[in-house]
C-alpha positions as CSV (number, residue, x, y, z in Angstrom):
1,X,55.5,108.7,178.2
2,X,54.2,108.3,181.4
3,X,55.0,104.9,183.0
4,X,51.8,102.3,183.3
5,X,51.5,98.7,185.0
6,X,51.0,95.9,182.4
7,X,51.1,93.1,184.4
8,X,51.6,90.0,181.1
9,X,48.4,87.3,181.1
10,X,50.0,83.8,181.4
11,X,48.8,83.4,177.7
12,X,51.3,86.5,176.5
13,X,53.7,85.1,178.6
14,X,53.9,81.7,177.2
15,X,53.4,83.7,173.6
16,X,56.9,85.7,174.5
17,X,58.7,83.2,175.8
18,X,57.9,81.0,173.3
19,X,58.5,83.6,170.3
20,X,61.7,84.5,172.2
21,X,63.3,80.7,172.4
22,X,61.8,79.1,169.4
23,X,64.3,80.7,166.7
24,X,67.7,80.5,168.2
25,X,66.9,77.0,169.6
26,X,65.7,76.1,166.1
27,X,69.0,77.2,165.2
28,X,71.2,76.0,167.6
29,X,69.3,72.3,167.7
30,X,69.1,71.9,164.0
31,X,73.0,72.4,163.7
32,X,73.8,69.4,165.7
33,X,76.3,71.2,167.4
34,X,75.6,73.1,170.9
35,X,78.8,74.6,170.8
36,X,78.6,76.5,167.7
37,X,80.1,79.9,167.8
38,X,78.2,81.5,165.7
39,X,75.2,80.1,166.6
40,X,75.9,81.4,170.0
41,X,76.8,84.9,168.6
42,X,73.5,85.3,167.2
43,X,71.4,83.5,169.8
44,X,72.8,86.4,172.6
45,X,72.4,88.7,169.9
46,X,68.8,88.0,169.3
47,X,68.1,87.7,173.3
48,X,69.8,90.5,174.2
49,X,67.8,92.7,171.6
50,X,64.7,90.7,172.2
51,X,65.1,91.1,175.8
52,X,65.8,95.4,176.0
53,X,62.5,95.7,173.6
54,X,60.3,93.8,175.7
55,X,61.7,95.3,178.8
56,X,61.3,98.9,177.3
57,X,57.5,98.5,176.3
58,X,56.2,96.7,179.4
59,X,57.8,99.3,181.6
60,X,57.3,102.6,179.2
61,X,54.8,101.7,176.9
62,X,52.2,98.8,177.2
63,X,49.7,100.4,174.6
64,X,52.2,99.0,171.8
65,X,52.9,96.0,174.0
66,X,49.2,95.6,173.3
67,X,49.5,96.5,169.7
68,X,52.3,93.7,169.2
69,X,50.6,90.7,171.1
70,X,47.4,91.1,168.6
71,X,46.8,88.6,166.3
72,X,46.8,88.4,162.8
73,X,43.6,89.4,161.6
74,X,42.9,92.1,164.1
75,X,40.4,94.5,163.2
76,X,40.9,97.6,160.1
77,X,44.0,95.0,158.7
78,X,44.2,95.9,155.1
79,X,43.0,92.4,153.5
80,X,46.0,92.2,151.7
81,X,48.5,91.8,154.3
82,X,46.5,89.3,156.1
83,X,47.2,87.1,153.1
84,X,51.1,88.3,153.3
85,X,51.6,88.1,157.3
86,X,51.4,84.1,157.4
87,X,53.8,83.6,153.9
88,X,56.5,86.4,155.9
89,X,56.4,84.3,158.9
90,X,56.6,81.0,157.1
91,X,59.5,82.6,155.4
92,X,60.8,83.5,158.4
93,X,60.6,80.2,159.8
94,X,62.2,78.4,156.5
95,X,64.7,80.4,157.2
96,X,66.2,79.6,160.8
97,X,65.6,75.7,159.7
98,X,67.4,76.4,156.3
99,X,70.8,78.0,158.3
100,X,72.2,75.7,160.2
101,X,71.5,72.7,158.1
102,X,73.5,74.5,155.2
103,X,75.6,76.1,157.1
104,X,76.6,72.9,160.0
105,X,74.9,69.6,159.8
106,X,74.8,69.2,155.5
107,X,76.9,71.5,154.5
108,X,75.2,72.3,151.5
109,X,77.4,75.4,150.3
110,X,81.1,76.3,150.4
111,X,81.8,78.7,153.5
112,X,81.8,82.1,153.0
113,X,85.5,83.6,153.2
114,X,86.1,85.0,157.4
115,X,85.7,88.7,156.3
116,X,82.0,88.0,155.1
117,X,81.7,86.5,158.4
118,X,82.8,89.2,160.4
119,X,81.0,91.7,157.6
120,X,77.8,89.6,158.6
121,X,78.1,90.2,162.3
122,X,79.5,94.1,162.1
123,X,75.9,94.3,160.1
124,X,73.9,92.9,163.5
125,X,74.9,96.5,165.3
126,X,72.8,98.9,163.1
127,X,70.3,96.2,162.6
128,X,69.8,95.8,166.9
129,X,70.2,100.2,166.6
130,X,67.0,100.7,164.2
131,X,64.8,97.9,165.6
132,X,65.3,99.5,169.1
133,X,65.4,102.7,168.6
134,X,61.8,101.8,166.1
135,X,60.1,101.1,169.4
136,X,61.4,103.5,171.5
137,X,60.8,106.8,168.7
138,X,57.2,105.7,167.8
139,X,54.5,104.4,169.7
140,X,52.3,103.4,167.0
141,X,55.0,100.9,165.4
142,X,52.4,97.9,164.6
143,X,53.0,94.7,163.3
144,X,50.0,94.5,160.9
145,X,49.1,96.8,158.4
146,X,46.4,99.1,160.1
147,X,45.6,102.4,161.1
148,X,45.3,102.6,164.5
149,X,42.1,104.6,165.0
150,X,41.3,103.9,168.8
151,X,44.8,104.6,169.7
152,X,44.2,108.0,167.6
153,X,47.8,107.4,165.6
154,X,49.8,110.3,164.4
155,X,53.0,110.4,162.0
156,X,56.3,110.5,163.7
157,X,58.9,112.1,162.4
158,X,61.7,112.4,165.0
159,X,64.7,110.0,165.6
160,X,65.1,107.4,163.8
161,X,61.9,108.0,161.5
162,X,63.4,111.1,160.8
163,X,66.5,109.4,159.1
164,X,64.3,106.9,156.7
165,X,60.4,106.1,156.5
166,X,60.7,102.5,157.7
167,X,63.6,101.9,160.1
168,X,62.6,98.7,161.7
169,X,62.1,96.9,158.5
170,X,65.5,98.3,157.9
171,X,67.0,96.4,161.1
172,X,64.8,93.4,160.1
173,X,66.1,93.4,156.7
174,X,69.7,93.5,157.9
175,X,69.4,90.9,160.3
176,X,67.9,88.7,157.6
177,X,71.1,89.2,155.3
178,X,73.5,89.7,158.3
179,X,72.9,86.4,159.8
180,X,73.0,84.0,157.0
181,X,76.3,85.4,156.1
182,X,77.9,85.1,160.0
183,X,76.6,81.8,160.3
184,X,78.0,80.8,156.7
185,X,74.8,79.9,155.0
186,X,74.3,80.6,151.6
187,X,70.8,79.6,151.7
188,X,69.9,81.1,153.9
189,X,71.1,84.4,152.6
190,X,69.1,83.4,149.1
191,X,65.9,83.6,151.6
192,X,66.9,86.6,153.3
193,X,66.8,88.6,150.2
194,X,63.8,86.8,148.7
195,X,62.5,88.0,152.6
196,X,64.2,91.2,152.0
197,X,61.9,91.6,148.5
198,X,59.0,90.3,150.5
199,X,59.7,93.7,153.0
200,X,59.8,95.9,150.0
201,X,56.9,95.3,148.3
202,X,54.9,95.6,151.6
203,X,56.2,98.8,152.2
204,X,54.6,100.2,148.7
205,X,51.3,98.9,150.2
206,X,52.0,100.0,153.6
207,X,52.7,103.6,152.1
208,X,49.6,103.8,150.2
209,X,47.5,102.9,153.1
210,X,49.5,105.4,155.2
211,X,49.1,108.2,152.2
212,X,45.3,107.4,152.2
213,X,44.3,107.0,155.9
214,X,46.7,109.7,158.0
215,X,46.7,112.8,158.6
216,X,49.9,113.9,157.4
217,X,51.5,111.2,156.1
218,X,52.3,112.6,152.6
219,X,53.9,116.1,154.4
220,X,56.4,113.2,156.1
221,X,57.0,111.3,152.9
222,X,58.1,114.7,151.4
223,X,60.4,115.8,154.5
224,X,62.1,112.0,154.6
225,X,62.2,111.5,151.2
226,X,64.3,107.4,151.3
227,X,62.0,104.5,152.5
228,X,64.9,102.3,153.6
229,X,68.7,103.4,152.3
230,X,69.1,107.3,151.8
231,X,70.4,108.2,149.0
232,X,69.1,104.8,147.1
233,X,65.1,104.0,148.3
């Protein structure tokens, strides 16, 4: 893709940085201990990933930079997910409060045994792999359900997409449930699968919009036939 200038407006700077600190320093300031491990583990883990995605867009493609700094409620959202969009990010923000109060400062729940810890982390790698690679194999990855008319969207069905249907919902879903269980916190691995069923039904919705609105969609779903796991959905 050929290589265009997107210099950032100090609004979608702000918006970046803000998006980009908020979580991990929700996380690391809620446990009431700066020197948490694996707090630290994932706060790297979640810059460093945060970081190369950012870094790829405004340098290879600022179209989708575009597409990602729209807000909710931009125009030819299905009216569905604009109810869904605020309850996934409230979710998502219950669940970097819920973590390190379980997990450090209250200790709600017994630890999880230092396999699941390490099980947790091991799970991070394919999650950073798919929501990378997401970005990088398809141009039209938006966070809203839409179909992106002016940007005349087309299915893609190489790299990553042509493994399963929705790859970065499958990194998102394994950070959610990866996390929880490297930072020891059983509740917030209860919300990361209530997030995780959240993810799911979206994707029927997200499918049916797909089927209905473009062009060629319903070849794809036929060629990669799992949604999320291969073999299972």
């Amino acid at each position: 893709m050929k290589k265009t200038s997107f210099p950032l407006t100090v609004g979608q700077t702000a918006y970046m940085t803000i998006s980009l600190l908020l979580f991990p320093g929700l996380i690391l300031g809620l446990s009431g201990d700066l020197f948490w491990l694996e707090g630290w583990v994932f706060t790297l883990w979640f810059l460093g990933i945060s970081a190369a995605a950012i870094t790829y867009l405004v340098r290879h493609d600022p179209e989708l930079m575009r597409e990602r700094l729209r807000k909710p409620g931009v125009q030819g959202q299905e009216s569905w997910d604009k109810v869904l969009v605020p309850f996934i990010m409230l979710l998502f923000l219950a669940w970097c409060v819920v973590m390190p109060l379980d997990a450090k400062r209250f200790h709600w729940f017994a630890p999880f045994p230092l396999w699941v810890e390490w099980l947790g982390a091991l799970g991070l790698i394919p999650s950073a792999f798919f929501t990378y690679r997401s970005y990088t194999d398809n141009s039209f990855v938006s966070p809203f359900i839409r179909i992106q008319k002016e940007r005349k969207q087309k299915v893609v069905s190489t790299g990553v997409y042509g493994m399963v249907r929705h790859p970065m919902y499958l990194g998102g879903i394994l950070m959610m449930v990866g996390v929880p269980l490297l930072l020891n916190s059983k509740a917030g691995l209860a919300l990361g699968v209530i997030f995780s069923l959240l993810i799911c039904f979206r994707i029927l919705g997200e499918e049916k919009t797909l089927v209905k609105g473009l062009k060629g969609y319903a070849a794809y779903r036929k060629k990669v036939k799992y949604r999320l796991l291969p073999g299972v959905w």
